[in-house]
PyMOL commands that place a pseudoatom at each C-alpha (Angstrom):
pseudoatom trace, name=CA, resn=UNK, resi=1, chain=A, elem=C, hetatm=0, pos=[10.923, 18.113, 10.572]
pseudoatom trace, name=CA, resn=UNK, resi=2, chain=A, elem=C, hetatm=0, pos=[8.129, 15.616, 10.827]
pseudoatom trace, name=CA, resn=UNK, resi=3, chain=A, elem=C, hetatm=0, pos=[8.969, 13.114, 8.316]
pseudoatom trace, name=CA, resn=UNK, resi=4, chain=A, elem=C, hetatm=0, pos=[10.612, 9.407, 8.577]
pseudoatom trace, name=CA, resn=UNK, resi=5, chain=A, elem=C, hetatm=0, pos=[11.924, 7.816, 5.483]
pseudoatom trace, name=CA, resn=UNK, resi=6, chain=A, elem=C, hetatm=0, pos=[11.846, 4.120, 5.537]
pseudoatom trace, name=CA, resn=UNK, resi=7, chain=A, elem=C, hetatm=0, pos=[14.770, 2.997, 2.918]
pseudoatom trace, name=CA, resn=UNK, resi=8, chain=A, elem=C, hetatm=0, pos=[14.522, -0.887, 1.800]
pseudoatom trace, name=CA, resn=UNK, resi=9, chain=A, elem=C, hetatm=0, pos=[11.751, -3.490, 1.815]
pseudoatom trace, name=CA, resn=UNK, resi=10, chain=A, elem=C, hetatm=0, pos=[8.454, -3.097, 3.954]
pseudoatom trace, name=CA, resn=UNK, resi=11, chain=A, elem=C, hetatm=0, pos=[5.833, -5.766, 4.701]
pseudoatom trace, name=CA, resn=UNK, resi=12, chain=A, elem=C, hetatm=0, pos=[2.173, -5.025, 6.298]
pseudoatom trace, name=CA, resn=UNK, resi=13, chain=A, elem=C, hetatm=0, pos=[-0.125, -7.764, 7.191]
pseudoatom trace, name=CA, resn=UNK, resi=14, chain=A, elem=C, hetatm=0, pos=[-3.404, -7.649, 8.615]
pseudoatom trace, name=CA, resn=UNK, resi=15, chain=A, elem=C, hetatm=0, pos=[-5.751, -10.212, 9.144]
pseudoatom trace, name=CA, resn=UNK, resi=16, chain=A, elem=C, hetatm=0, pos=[-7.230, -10.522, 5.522]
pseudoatom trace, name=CA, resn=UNK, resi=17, chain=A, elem=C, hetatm=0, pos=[-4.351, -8.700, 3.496]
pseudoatom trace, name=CA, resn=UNK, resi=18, chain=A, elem=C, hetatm=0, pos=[-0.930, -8.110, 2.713]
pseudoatom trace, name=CA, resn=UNK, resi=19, chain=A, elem=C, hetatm=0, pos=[1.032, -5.235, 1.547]
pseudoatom trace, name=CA, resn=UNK, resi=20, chain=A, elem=C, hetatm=0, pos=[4.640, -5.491, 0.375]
pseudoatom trace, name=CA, resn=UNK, resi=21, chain=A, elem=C, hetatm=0, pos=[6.530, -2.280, -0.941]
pseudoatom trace, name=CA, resn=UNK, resi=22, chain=A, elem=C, hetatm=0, pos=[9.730, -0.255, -0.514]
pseudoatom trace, name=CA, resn=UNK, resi=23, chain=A, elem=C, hetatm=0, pos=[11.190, 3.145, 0.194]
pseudoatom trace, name=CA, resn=UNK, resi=24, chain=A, elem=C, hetatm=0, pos=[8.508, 5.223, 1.935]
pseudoatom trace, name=CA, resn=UNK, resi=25, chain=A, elem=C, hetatm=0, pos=[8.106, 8.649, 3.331]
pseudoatom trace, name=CA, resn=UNK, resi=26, chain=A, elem=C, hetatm=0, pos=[5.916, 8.679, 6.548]
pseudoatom trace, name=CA, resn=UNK, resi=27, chain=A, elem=C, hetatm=0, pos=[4.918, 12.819, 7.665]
pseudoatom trace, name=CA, resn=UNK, resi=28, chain=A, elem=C, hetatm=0, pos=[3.883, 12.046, 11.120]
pseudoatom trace, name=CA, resn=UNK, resi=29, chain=A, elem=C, hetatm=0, pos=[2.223, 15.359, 11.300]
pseudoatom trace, name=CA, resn=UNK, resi=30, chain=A, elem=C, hetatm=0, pos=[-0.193, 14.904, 8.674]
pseudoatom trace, name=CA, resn=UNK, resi=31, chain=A, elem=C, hetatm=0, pos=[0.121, 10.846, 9.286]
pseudoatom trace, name=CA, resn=UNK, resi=32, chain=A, elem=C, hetatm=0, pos=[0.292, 10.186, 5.712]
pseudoatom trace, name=CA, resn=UNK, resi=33, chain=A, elem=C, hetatm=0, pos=[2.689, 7.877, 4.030]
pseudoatom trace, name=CA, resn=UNK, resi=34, chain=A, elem=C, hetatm=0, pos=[3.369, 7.857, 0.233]
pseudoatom trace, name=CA, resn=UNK, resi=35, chain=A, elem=C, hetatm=0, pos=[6.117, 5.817, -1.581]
pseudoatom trace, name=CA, resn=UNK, resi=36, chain=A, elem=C, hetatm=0, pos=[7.346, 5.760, -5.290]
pseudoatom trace, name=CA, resn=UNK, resi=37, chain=A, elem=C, hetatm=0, pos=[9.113, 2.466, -5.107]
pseudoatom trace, name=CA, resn=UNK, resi=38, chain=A, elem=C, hetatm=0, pos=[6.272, 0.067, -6.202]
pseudoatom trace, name=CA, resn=UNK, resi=39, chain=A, elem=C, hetatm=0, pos=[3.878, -1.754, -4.612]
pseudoatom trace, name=CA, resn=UNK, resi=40, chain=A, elem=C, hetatm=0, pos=[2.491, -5.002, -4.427]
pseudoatom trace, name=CA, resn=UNK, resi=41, chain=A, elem=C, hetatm=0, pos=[0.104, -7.313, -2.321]
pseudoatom trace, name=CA, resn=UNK, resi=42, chain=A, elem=C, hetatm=0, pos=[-3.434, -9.294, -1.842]
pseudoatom trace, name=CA, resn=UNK, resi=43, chain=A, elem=C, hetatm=0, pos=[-6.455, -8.910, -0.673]
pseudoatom trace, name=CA, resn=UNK, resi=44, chain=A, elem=C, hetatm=0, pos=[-9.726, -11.592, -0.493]
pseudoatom trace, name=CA, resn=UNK, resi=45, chain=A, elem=C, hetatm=0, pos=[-11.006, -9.992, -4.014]
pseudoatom trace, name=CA, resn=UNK, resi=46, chain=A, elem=C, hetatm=0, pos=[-7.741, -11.150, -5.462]
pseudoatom trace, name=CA, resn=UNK, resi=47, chain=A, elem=C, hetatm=0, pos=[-3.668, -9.937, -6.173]
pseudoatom trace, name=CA, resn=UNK, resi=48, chain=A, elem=C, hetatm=0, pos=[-3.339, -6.375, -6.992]
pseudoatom trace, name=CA, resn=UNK, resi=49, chain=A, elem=C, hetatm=0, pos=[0.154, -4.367, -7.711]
pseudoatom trace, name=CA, resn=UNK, resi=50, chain=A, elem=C, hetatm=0, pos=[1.095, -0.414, -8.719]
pseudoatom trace, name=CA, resn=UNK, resi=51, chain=A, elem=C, hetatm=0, pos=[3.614, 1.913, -9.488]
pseudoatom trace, name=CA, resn=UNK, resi=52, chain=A, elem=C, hetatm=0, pos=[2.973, 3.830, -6.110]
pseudoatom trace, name=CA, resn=UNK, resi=53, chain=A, elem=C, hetatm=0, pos=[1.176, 4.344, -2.978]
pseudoatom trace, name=CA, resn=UNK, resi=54, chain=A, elem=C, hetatm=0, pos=[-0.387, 7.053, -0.706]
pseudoatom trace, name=CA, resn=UNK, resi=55, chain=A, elem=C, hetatm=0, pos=[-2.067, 6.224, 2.572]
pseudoatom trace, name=CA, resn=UNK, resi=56, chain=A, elem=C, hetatm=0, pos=[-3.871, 8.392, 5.550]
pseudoatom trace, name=CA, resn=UNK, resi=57, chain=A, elem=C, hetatm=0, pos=[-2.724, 6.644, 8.939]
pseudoatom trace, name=CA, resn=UNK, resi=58, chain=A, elem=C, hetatm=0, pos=[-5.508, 7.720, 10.482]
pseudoatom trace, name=CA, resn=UNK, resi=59, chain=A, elem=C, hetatm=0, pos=[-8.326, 6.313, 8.366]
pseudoatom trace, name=CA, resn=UNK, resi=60, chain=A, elem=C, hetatm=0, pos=[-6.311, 3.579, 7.650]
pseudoatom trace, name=CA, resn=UNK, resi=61, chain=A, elem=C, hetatm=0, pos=[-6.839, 3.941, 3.679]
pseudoatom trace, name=CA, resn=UNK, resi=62, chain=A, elem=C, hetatm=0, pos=[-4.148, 3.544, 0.975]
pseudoatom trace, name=CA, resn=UNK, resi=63, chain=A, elem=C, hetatm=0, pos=[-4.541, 4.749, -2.361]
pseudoatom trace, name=CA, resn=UNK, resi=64, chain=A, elem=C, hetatm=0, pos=[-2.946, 2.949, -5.730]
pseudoatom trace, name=CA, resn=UNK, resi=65, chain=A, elem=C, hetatm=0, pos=[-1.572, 5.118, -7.965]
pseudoatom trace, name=CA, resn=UNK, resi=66, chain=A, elem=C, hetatm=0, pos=[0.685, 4.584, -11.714]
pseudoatom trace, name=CA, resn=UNK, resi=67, chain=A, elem=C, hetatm=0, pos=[-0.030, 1.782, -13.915]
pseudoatom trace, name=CA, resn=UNK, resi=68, chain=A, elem=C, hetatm=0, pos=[-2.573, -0.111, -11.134]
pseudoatom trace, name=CA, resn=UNK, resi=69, chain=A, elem=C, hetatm=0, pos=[-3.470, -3.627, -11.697]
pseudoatom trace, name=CA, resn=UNK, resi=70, chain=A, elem=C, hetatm=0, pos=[-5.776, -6.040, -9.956]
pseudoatom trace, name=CA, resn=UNK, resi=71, chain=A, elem=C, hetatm=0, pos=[-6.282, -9.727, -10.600]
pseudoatom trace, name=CA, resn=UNK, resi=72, chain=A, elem=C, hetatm=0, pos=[-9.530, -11.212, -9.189]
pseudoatom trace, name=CA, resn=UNK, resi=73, chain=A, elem=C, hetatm=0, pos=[-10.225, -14.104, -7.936]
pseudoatom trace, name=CA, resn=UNK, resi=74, chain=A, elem=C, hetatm=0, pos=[-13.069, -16.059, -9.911]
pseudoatom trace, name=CA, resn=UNK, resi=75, chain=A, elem=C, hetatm=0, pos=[-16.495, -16.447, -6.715]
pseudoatom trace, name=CA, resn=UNK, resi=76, chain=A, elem=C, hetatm=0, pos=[-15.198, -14.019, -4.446]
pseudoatom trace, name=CA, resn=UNK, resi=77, chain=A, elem=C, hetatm=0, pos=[-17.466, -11.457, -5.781]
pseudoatom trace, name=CA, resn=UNK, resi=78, chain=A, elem=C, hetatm=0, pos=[-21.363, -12.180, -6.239]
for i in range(1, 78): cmd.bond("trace and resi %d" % i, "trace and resi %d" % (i + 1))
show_as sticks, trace
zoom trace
């Protein structure tokens, strides 16, 4: 099988974000990664959080998914 579950806490920074969530499934074949244990985190428009998460590895996108919520913060937009 090509998959790697990641049980417990994960962090990922990057130079202008951070992502914090837990309990993931990584398929290394498809180099996705989707997790069901909540997600939280912030980027330079503001502090966002969701119910889960599904990301393509290769294009380096993540999708928020279940009760999503973003909190902006006020001049980083114009």
């Amino acid at each position: 099988e090509h998959a790697l579950q990641v049980v417990g806490p994960i962090r990922v920074t990057g130079a202008d974000y951070n992502l914090f969530t837990s309990d993931v499934e990584v398929d290394l074949k498809e180099r996705a990664i989707t997790g069901s244990g909540g997600v939280q985190g912030r980027i330079p428009l503001g502090s966002f959080r969701a119910g889960e998460l599904r990301g393509d590895l290769g294009e380096r996108t993540v999708i928020l998914d279940k009760g999503v919520r973003l909190k902006t913060v006020q001049g980083t937009v114009r």
